[in-house]
Backbone as a printed PyTorch tensor [residue, N CA C, xyz], in Angstrom:
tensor([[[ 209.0480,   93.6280, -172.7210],
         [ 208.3540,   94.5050, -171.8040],
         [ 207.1010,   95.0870, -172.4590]],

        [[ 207.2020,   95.4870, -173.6320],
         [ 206.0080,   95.9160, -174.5190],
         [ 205.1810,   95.0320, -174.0640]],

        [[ 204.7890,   93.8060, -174.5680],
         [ 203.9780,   92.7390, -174.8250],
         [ 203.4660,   92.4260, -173.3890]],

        [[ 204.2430,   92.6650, -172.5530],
         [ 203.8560,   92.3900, -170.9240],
         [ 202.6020,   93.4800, -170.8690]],

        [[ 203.4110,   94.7690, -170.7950],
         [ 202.4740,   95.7740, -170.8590],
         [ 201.3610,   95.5360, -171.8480]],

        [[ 200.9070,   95.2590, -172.7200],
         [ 200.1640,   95.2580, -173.9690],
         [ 198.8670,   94.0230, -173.0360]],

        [[ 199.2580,   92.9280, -172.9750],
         [ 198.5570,   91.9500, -172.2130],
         [ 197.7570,   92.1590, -170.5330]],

        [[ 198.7150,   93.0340, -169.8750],
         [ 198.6290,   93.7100, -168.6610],
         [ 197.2040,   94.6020, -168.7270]],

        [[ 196.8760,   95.7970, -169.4050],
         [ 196.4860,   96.4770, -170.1530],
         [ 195.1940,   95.5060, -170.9380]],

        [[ 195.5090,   94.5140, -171.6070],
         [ 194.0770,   93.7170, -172.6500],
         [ 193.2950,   92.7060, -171.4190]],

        [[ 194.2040,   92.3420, -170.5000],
         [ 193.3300,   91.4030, -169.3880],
         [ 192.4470,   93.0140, -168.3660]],

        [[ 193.3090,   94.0000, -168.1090],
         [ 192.1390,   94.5530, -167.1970],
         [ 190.9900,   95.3380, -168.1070]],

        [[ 191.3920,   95.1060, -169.6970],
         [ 190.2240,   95.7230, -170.3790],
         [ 188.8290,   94.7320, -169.9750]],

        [[ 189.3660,   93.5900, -170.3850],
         [ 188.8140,   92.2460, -170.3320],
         [ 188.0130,   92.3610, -168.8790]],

        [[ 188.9490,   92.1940, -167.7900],
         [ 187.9370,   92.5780, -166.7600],
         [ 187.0350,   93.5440, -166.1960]],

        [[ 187.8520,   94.3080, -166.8310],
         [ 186.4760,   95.7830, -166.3960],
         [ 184.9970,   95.7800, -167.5140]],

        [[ 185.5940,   94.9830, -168.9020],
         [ 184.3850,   94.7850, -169.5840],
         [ 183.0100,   93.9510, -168.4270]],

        [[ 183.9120,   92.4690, -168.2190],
         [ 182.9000,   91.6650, -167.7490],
         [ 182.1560,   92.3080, -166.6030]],

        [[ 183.0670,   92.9450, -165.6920],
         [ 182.4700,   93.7800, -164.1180],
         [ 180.8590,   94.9580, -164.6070]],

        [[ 181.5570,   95.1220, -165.9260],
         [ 180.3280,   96.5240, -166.0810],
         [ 178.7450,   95.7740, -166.4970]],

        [[ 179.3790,   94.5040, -167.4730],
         [ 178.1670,   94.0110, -167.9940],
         [ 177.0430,   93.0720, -166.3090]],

        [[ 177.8440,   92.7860, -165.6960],
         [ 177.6600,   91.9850, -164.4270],
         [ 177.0260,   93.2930, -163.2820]],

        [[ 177.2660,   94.4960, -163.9860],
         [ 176.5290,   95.4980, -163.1070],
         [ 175.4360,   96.1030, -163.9720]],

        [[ 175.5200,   95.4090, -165.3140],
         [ 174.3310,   96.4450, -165.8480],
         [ 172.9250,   95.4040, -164.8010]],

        [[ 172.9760,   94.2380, -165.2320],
         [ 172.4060,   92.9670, -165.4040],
         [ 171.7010,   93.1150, -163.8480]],

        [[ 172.4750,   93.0360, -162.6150],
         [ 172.0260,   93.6530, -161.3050],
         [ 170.6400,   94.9320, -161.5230]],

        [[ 171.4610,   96.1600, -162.2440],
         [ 170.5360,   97.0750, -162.5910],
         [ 169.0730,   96.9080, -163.1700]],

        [[ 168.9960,   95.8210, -163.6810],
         [ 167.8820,   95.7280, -164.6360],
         [ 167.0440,   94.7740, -163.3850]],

        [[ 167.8240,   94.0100, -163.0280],
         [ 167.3620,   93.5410, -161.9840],
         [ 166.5570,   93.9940, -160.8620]],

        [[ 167.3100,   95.1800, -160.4500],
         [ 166.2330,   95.7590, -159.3400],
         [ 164.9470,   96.9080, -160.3340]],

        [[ 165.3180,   97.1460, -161.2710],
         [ 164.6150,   98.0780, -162.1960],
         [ 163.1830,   97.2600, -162.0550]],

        [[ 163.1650,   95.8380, -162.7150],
         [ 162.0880,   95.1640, -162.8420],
         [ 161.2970,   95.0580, -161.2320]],

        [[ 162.0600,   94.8010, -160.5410],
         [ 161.1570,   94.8380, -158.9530],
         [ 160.7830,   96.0130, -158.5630]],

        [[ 161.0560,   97.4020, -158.9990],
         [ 160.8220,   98.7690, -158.8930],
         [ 159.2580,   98.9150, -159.6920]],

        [[ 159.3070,   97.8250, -160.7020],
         [ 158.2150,   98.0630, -161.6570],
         [ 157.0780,   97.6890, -161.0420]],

        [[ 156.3700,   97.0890, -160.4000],
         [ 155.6170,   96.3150, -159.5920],
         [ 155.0810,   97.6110, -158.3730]],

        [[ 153.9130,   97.7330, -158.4910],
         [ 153.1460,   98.7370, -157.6240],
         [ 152.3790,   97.6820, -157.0400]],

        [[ 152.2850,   97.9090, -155.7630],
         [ 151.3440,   97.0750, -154.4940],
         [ 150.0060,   98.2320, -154.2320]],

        [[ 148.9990,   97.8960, -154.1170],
         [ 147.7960,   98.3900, -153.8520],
         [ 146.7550,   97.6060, -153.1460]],

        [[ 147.1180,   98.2940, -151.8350],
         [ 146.3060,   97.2220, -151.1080],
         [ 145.8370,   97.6470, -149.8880]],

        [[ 145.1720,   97.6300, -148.9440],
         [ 144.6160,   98.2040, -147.6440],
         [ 144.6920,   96.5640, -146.6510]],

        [[ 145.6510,   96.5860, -145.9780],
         [ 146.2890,   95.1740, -145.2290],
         [ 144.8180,   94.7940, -144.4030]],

        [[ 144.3970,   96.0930, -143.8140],
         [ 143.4920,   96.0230, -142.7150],
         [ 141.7380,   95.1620, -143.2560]],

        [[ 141.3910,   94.8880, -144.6410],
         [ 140.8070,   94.7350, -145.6220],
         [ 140.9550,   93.1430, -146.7470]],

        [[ 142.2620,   93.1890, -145.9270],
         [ 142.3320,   91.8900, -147.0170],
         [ 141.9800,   92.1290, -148.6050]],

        [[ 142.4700,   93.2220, -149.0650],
         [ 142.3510,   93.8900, -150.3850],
         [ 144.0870,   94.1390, -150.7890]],

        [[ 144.4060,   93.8750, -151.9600],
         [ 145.5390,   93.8220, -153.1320],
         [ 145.4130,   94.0970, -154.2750]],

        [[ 145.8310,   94.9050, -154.9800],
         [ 145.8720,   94.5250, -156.2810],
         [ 147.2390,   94.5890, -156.3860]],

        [[ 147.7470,   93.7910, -157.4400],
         [ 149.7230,   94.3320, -158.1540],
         [ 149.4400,   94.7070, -159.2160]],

        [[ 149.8700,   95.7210, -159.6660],
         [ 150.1180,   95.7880, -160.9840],
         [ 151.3450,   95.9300, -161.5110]],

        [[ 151.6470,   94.8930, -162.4970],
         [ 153.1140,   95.1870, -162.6420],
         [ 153.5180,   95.4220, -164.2930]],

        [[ 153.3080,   96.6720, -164.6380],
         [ 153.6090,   97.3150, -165.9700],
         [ 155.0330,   98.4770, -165.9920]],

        [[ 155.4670,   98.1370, -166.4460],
         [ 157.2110,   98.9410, -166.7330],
         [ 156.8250,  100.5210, -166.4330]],

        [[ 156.1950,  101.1120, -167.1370],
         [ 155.8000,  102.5120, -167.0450],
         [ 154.9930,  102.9300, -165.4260]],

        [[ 154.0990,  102.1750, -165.2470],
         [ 153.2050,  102.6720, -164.1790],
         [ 153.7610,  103.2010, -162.8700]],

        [[ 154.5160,  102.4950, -162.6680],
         [ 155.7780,  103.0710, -161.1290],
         [ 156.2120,  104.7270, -161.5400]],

        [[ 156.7110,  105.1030, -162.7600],
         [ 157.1010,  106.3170, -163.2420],
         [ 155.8890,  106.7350, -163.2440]],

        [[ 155.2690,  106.7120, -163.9600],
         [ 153.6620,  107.7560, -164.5360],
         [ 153.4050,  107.8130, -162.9020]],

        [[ 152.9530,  107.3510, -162.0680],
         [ 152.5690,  107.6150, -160.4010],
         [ 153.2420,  108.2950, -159.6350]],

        [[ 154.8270,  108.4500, -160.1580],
         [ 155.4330,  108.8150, -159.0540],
         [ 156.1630,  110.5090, -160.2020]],

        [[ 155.8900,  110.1770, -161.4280],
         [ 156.6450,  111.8370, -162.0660],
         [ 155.0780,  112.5160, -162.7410]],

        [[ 154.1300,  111.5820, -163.1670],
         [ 153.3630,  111.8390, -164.3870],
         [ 151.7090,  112.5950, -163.0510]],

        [[ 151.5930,  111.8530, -162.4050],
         [ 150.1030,  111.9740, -161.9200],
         [ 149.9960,  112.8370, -160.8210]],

        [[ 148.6700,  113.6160, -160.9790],
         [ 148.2660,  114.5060, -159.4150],
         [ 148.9940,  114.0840, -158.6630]],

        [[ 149.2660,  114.8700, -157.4390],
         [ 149.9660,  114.4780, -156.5680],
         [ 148.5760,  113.8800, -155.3270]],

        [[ 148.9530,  112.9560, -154.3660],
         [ 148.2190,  112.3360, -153.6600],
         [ 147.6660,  113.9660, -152.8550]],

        [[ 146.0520,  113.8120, -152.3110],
         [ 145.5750,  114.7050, -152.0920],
         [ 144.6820,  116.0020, -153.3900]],

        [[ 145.1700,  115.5090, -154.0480],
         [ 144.8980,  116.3120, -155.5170],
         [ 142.9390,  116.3180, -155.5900]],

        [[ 142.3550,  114.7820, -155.3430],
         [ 141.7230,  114.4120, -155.8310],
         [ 141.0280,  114.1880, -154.2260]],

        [[ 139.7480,  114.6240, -153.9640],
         [ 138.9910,  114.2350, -152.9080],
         [ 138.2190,  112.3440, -152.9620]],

        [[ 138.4200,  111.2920, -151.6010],
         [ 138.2340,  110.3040, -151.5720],
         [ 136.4890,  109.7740, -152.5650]],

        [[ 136.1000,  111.0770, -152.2110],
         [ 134.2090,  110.6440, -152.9400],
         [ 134.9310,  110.7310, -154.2760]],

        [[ 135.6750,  111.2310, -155.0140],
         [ 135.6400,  111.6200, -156.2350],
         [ 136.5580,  109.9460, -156.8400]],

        [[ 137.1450,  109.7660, -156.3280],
         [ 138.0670,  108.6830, -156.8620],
         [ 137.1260,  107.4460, -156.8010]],

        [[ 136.1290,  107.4920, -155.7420],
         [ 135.4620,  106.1600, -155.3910],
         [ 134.6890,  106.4210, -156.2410]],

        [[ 133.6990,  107.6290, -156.5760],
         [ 132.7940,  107.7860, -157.7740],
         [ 133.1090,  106.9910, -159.3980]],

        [[ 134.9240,  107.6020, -159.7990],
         [ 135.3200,  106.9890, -160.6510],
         [ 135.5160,  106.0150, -160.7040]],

        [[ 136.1360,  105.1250, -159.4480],
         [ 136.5710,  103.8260, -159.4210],
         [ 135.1070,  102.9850, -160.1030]],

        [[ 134.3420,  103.3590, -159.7010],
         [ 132.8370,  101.8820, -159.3670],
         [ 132.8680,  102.3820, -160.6530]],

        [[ 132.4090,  103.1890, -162.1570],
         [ 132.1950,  102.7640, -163.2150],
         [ 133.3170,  102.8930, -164.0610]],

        [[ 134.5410,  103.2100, -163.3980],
         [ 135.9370,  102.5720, -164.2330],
         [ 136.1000,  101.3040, -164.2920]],

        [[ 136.1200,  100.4910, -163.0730],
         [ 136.1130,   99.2320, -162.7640],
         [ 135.1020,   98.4940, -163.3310]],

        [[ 134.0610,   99.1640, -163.8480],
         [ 132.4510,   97.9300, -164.1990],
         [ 133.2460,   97.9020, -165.8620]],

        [[ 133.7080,   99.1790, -166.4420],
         [ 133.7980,   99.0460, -167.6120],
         [ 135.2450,   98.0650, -167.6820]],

        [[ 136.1180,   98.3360, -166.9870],
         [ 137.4640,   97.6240, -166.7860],
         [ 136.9920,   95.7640, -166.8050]],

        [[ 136.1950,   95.5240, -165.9250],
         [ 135.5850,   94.3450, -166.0610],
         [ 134.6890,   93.4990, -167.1950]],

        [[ 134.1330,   94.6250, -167.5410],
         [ 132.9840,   94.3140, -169.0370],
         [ 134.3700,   93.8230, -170.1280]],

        [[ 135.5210,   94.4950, -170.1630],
         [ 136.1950,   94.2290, -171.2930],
         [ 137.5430,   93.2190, -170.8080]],

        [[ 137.3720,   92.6350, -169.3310],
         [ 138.1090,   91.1400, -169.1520],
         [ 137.4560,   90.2570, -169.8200]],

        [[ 135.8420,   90.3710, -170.0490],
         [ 134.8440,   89.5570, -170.4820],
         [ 134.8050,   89.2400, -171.5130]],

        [[ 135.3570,   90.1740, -172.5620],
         [ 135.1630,   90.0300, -174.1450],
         [ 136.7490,   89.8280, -174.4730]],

        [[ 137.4820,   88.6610, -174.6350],
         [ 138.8900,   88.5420, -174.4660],
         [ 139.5660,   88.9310, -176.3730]],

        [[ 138.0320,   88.6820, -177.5170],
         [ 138.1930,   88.8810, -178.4770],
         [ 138.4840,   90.0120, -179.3460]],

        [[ 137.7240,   90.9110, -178.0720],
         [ 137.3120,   92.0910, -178.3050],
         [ 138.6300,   93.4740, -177.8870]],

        [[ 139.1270,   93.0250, -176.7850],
         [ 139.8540,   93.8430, -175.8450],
         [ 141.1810,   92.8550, -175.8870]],

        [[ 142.4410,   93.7490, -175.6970],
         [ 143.6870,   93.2220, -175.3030],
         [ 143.2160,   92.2820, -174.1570]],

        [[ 143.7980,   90.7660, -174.1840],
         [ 143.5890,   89.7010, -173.1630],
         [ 145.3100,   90.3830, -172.3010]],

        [[ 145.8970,   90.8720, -172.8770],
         [ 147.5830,   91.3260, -172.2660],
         [ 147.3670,   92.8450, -171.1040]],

        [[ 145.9750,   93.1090, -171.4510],
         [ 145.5740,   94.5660, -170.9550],
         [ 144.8520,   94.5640, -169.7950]],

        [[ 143.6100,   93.3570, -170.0940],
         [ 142.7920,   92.8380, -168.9610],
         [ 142.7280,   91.3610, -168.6070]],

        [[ 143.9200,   91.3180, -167.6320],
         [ 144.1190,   90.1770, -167.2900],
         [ 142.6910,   89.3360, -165.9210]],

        [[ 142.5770,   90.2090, -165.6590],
         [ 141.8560,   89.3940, -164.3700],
         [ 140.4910,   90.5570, -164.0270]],

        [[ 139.0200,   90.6590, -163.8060],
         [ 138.8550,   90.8810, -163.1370],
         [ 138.9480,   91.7490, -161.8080]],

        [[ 138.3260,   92.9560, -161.4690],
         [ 138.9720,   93.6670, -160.4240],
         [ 137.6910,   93.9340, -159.5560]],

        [[ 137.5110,   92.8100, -158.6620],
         [ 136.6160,   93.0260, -157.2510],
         [ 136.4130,   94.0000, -156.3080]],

        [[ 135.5790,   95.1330, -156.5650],
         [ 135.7900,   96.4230, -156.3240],
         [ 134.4340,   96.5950, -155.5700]],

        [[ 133.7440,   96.5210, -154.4450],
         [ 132.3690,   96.7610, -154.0990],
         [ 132.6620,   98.3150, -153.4820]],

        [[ 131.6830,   99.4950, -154.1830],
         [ 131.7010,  100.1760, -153.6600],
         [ 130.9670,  100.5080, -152.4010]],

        [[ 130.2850,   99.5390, -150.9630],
         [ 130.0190,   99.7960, -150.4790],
         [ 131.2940,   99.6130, -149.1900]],

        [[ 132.4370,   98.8460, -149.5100],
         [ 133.4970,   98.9300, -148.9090],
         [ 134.2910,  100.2240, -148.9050]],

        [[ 134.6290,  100.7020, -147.3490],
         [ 135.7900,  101.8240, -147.7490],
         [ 137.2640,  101.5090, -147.9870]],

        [[ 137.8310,  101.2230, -148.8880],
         [ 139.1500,  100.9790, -149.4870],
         [ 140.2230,  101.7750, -149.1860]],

        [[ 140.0590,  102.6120, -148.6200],
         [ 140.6290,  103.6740, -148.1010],
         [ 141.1310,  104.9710, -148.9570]],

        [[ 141.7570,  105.9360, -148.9070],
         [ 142.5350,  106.8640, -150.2740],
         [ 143.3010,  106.2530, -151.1050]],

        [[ 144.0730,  106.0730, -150.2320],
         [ 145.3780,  105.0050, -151.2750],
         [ 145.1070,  104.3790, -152.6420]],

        [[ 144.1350,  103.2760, -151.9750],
         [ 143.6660,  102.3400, -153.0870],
         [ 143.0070,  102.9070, -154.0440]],

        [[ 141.8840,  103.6180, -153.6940],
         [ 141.4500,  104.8690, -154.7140],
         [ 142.1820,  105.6920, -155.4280]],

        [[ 142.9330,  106.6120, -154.7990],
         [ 144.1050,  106.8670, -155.3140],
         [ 144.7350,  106.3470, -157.0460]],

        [[ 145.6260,  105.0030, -156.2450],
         [ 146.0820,  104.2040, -156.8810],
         [ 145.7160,  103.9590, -158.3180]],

        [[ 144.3890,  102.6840, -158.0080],
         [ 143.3470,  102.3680, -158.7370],
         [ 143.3170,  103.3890, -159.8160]],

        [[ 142.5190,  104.5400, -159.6840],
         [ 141.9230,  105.4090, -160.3650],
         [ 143.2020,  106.0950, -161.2880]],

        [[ 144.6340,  106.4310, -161.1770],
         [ 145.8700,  106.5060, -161.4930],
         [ 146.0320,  105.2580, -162.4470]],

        [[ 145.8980,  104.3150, -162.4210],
         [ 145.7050,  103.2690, -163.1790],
         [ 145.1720,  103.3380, -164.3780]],

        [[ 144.0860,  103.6540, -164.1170],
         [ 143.1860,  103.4990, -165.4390],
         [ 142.8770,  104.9670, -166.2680]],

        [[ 144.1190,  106.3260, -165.5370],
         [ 144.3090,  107.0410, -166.3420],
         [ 145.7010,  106.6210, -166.9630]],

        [[ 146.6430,  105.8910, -166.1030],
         [ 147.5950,  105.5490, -166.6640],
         [ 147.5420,  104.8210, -168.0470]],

        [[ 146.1740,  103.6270, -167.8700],
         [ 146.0840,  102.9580, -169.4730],
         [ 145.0500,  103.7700, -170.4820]],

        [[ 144.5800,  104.6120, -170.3270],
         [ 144.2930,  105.5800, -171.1680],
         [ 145.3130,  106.2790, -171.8290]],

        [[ 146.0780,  106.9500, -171.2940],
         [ 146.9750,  106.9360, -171.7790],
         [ 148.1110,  106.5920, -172.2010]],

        [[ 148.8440,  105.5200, -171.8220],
         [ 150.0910,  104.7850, -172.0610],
         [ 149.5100,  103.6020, -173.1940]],

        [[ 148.2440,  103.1140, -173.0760],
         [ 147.6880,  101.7810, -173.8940],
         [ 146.4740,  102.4730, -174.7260]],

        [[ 146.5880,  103.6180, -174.9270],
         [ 145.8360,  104.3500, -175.9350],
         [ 144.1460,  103.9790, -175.7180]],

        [[ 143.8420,  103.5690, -174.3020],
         [ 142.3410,  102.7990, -174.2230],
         [ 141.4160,  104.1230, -173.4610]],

        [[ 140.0810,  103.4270, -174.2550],
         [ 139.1380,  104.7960, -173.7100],
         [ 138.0870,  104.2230, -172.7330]],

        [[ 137.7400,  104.9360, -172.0690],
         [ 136.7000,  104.1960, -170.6460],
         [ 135.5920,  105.1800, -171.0090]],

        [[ 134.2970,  104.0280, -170.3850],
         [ 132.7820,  105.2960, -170.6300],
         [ 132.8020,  106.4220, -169.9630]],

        [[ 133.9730,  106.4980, -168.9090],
         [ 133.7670,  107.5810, -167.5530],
         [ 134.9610,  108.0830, -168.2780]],

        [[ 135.2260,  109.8290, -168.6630],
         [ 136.6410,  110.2450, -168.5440],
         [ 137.6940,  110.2620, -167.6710]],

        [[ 138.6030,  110.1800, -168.5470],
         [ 140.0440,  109.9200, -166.7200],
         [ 140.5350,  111.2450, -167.1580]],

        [[ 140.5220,  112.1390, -166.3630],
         [ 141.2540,  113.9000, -166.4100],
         [ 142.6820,  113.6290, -165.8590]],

        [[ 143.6150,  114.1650, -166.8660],
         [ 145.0250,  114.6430, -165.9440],
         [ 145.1830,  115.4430, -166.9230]]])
């Protein structure tokens, strides 16, 4: 009867091990699709993704809250955040190629709406600070 019990007891250890690891694995799972911020104005045919582990947190615990920041002021920053953001996709020797992957098509005579401004501009205080990088324009938080 011992040994029944003893085995009884080592198989549901056994299974509750495998069940927890089979739920971390799920977890991480949706964690990574949580990571992924959409920025985009549908009406515009404008997107960006950015998909960095931190940035979903820093936007949603770390940054002004939406409204914080008036639309002229974000679009002001955006057009020479973005020229400098672009100058250093260009120099791949020079700048993290892991940092500036692509290019960011930004005409400021388009209205992009808040959001994207918003967003955007949250961005590139986000890699100021999280990727230790400095832009010619200051990013305030």
């Amino acid at each position: 009867m011992k040994y029944f019990l003893f085995i009884l007891f080592l198989g549901v250890g056994i299974y509750s091990c495998s069940s927890t690891r089979d739920r971390k694995m799920q977890d991480t799972a949706v964690a990574s699709e949580s990571d992924t911020v959409r920025i985009a104005n549908d009406s515009l045919e404008y997107e960006i993704l950015i998909i960095d582990p931190g940035f979903s947190y820093f936007l949603n615990a770390v940054a002004h809250p939406e409204g914080y920041y008036s639309q002229d002021y974000l679009e002001n920053k955006n057009q020479f955040l973005v020229a400098d953001y672009n100058a250093r996709v260009k120099q791949p020797f020079r700048y993290d190629p892991n940092i500036y992957e692509r290019e960011i098509n930004y005409d400021p005579n388009i209205d992009y709406g808040y959001d994207v401004n918003y967003k955007l501009y949250n961005y590139f205080v986000y890699l100021s600070r999280n990727h230790n990088q400095r832009f010619s324009v200051p990013t305030r938080l």
